[in-house]
C-alpha positions as a printed Julia matrix, in Angstrom:
63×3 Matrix{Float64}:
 -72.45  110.75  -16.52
 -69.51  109.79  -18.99
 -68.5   112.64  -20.63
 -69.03  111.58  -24.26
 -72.75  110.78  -23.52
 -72.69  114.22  -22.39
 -70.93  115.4   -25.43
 -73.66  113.42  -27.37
 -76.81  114.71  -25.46
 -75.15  118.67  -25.32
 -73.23  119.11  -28.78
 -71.92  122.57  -27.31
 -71.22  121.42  -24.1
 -67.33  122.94  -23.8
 -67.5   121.55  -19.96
 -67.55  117.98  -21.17
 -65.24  118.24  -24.65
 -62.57  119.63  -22.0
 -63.24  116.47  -19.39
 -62.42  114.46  -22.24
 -59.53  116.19  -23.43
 -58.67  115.99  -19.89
 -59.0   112.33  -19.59
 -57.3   111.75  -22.86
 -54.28  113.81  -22.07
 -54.0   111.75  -18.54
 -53.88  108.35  -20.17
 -51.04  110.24  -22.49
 -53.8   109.97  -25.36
 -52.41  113.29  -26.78
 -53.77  113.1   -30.17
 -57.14  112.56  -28.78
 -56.94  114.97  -26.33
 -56.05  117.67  -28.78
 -58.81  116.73  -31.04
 -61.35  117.8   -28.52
 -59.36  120.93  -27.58
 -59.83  121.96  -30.87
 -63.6   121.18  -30.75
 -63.76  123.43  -28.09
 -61.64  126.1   -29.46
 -64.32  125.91  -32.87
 -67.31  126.21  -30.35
 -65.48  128.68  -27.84
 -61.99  130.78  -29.64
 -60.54  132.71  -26.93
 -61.24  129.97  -24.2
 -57.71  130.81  -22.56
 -57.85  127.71  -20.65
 -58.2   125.68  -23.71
 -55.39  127.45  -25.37
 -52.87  127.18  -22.54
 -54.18  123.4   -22.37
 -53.48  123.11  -26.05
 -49.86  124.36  -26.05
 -48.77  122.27  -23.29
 -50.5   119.22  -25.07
 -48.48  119.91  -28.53
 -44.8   120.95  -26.49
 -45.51  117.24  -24.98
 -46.13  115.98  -28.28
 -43.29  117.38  -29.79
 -40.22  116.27  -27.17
């Protein structure tokens, strides 16, 4: 199943918001990417993954 259907048919689904961020980040998408981190990070706040995800989304951002 694509990942935003799933995002559509399970609003809280952190499993698919991090796919997408994921997927995002991959096709160097960044800004997308780190607008479903932070989805995830409303839904789920001390998802270490996420965070650690996160960082190393913004330190590409920012070189």
């Amino acid at each position: 199943m694509d990942a935003r259907k799933a995002v559509a048919l399970d609003p809280s689904s952190v499993k698919s918001r991090y796919r997408l961020a994921v997927a995002f980040a991959n096709l160097q998408l960044f800004e997308m990417a780190l607008k479903y981190l932070e989805e995830i990070l409303e839904i789920d706040p001390k998802n270490k993954e996420t965070i650690k995800f996160k960082e190393a989304i913004k330190n590409k951002v920012s070189t």
